[in-house]
C-alpha positions as CSV (number, residue, x, y, z in Angstrom):
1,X,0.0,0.0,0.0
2,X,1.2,3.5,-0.7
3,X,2.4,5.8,2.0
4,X,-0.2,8.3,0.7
5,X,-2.9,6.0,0.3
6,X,-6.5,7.3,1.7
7,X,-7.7,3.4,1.3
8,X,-7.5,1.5,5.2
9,X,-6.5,-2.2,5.3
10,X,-10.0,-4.8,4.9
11,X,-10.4,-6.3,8.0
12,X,-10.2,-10.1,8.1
13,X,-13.2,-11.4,8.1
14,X,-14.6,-12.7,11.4
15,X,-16.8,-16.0,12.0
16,X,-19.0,-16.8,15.1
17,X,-22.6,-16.4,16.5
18,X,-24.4,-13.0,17.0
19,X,-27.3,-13.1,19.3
20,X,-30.0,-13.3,16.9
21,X,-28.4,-16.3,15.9
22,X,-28.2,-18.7,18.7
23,X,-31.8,-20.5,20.2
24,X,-34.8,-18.1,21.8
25,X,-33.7,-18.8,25.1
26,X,-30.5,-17.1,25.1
27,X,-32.4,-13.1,25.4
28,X,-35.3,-12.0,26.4
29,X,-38.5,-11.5,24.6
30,X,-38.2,-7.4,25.2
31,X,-34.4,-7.9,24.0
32,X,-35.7,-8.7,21.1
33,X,-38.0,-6.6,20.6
34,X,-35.6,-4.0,21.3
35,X,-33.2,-5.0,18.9
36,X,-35.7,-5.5,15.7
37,X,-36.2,-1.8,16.8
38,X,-32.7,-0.5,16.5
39,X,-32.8,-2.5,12.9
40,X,-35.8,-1.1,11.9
41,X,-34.1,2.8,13.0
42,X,-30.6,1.3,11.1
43,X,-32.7,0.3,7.9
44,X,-34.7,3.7,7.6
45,X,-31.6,5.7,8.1
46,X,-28.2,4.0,7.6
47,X,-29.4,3.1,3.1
48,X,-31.2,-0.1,4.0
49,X,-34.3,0.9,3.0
50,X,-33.4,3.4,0.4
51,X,-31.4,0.7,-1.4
52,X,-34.3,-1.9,-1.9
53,X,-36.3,0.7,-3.0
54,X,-34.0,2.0,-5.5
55,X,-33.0,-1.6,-7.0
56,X,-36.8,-2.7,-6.6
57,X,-38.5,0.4,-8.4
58,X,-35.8,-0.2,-10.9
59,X,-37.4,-3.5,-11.8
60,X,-40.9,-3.3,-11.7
61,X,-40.8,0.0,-13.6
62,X,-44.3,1.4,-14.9
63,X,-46.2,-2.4,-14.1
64,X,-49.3,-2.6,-12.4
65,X,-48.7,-5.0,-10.2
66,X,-45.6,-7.2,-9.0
67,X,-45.6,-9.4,-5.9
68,X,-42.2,-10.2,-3.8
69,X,-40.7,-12.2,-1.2
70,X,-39.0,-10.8,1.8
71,X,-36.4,-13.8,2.9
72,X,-35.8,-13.5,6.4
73,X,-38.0,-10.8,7.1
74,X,-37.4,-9.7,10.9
75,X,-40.3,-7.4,12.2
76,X,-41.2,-7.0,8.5
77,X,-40.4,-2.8,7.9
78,X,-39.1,-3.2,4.9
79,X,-42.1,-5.2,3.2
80,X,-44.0,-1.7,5.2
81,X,-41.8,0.5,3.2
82,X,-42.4,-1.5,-0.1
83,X,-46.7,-1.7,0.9
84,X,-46.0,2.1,1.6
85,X,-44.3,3.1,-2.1
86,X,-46.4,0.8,-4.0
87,X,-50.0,2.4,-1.9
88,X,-48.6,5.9,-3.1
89,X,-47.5,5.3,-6.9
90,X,-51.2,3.5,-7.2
91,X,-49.4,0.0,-7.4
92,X,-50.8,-3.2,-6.4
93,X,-48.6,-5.4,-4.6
94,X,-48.3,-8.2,-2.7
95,X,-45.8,-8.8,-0.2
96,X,-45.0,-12.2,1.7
97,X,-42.2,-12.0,4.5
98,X,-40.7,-15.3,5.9
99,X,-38.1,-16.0,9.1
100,X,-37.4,-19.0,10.7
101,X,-37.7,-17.4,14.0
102,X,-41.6,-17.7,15.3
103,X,-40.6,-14.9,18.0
104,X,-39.6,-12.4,15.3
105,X,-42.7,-13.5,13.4
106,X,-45.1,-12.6,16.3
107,X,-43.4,-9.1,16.6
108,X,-43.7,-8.3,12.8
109,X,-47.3,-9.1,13.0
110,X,-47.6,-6.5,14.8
111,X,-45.7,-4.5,13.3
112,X,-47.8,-4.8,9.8
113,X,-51.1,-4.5,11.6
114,X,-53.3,-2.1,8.7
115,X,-51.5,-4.0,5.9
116,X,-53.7,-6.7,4.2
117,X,-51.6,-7.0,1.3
118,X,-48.5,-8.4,3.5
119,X,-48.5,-11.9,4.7
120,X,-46.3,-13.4,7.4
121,X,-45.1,-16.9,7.9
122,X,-42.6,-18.5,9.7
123,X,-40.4,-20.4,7.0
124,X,-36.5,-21.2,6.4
125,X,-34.6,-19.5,3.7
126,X,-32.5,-21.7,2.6
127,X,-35.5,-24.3,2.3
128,X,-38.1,-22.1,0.9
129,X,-41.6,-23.4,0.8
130,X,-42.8,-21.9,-2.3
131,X,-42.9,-23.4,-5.7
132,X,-40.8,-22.3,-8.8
133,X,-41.1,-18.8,-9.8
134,X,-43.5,-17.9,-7.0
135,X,-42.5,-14.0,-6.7
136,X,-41.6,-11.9,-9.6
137,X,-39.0,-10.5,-7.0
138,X,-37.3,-11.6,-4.1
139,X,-34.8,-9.9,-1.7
140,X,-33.2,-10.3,1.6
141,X,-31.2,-7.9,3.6
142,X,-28.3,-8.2,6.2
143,X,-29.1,-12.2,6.5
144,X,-26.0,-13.4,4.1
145,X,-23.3,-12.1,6.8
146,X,-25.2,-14.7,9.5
147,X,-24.5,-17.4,7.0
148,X,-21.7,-20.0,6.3
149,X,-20.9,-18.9,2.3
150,X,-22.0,-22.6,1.6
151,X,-25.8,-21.8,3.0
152,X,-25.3,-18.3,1.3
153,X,-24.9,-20.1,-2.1
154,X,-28.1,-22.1,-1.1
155,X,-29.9,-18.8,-0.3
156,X,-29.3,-17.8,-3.2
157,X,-29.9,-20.5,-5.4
158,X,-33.1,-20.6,-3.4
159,X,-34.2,-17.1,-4.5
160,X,-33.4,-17.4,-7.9
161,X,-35.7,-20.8,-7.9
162,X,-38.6,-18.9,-6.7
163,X,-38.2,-15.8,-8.4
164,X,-39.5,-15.1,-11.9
165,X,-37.8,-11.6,-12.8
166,X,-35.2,-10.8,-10.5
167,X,-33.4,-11.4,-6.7
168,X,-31.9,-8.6,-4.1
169,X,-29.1,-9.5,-1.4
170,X,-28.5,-6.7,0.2
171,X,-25.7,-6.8,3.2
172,X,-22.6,-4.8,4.7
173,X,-19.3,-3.9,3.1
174,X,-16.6,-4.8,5.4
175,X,-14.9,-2.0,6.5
176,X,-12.7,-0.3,9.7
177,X,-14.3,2.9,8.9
178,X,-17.9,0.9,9.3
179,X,-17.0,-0.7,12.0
180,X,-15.8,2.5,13.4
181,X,-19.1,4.1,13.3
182,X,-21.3,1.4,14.2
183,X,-19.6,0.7,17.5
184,X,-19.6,4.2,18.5
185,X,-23.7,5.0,17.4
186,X,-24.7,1.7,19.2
187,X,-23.1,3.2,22.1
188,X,-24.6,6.3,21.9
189,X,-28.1,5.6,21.1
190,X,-29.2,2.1,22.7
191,X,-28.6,0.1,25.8
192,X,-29.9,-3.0,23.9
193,X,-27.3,-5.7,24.9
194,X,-27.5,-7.8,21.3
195,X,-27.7,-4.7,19.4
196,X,-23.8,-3.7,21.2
197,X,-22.7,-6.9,20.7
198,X,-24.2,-8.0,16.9
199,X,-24.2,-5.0,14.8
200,X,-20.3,-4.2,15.3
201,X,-19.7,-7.9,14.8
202,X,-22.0,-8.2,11.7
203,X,-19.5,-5.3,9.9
204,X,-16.9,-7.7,10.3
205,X,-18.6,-10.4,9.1
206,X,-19.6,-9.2,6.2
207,X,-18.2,-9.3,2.6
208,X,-16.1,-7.6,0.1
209,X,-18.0,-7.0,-3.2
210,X,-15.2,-9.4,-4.7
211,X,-16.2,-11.8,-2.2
212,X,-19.9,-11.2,-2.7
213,X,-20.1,-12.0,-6.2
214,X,-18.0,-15.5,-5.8
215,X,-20.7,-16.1,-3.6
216,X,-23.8,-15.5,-6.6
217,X,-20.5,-17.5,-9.2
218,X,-21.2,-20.5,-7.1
219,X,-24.9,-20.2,-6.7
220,X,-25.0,-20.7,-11.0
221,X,-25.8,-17.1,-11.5
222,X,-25.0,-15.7,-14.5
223,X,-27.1,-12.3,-15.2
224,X,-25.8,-10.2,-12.0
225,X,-24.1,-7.1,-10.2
226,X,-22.8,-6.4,-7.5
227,X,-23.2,-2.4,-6.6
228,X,-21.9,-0.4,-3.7
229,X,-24.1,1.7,-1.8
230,X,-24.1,4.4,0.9
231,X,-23.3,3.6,3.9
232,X,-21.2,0.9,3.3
233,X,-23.9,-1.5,1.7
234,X,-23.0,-3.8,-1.1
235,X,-26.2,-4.7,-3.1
236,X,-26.0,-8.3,-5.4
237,X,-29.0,-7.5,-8.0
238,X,-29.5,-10.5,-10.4
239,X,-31.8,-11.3,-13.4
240,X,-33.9,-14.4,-13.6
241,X,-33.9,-15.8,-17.0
């Protein structure tokens, strides 16, 4: 590296078990309430959201309708944000959002209370229980860094099987500089014990968009990008032929 370069060192990637990731009975009910809340506030304001709707838009263009899968859903804000867009440009949609936690699923039905057109279940991504070509889109955000990259190449191959136009995997760009400010605003604006401890850790789990895209090579995809966006998000967009 040059003496004058701007560009930090990538930090080695890190392995091991967030909160979120280990059984129910390790946190409490309100733990996890409180941390789906400080993702829902991370999503609306640190690109999450912004970057779904940018790619998704993108896709479905001037249709009248499109339905899409949310893969491991949490409490379900961003298939809100998508009910949201699609109620305002006169769009009909339907949204279906699946985790594998039942917990998570209790707390985003309660979150979507008012929204007829989403439908929660509790389901495993990497065993999806739809048929073929089920969703014209399918997406799922800041899952892929929980994830050995052999179940990421599953996920993926999953989507693409149930999509019939195009998939979304949006996660984290590994980064000091991310890592930096994550640590310090989960400091500053929660107390939420898993929050502290996962979202620092999740930076460092994350990917490089190098290593991102080996991750669609082995999944068999052929028609895809992989697109940084603010905030240190990397965004895998693939086509669905």
């Amino acid at each position: 590296m040059s003496l004058f370069s701007t560009e930090l060192p990538i930090p080695q990637r890190r392995a091991g078990p967030e909160y979120l990731d280990l059984p129910p009975e390790a946190y409490r009910l309100e733990e996890l309430e409180g941390s789906l809340a400080d993702i829902r506030a991370v999503n609306r304001y640190l690109g999450d959201r912004q970057a779904l709707m940018k790619h998704l838009a993108a896709g479905i263009g001037k249709g009248g309708s499109f339905s899409v899968l949310d893969v491991a859903t949490g409490s379900a804000d961003l298939p809100v944000a998508i009910a949201d867009w699609a109620r305002k440009t006169g769009i009909s949609a339907g949204i279906t959002g699946v985790d594998i936690n039942e917990r998570t699923i209790g707390v985003a039905h309660k979150q979507t209370a008012g929204y007829p057109e989403i439908t929660l279940r509790v389901a495993d991504g990497l065993n999806l229980p739809f048929p073929d070509k089920s969703f014209d889109f399918v997406f799922c955000c800041k899952t892929a860094h929980h994830l050995t990259d052999g179940d990421n190449v599953r996920l993926i191959q999953e989507m693409m099987r149930v999509a019939k136009q195009g998939y979304f995997v949006i996660d984290l760009r590994r980064s000091w500089v991310a890592w930096g400010l994550i640590y310090a605003l989960t400091r500053l604006l929660t107390r939420n014990r898993l929050t502290r401890h996962d979202a620092p850790l999740s930076v460092l789990k994350a990917f490089t968009p190098g290593e991102f895209a080996a991750l669609a090579s082995r999944a068999g995809a052929g028609n895809f990008t992989v697109s940084r966006e603010p905030f240190w998000l990397l965004v895998l967009s693939g086509a669905v032929t």
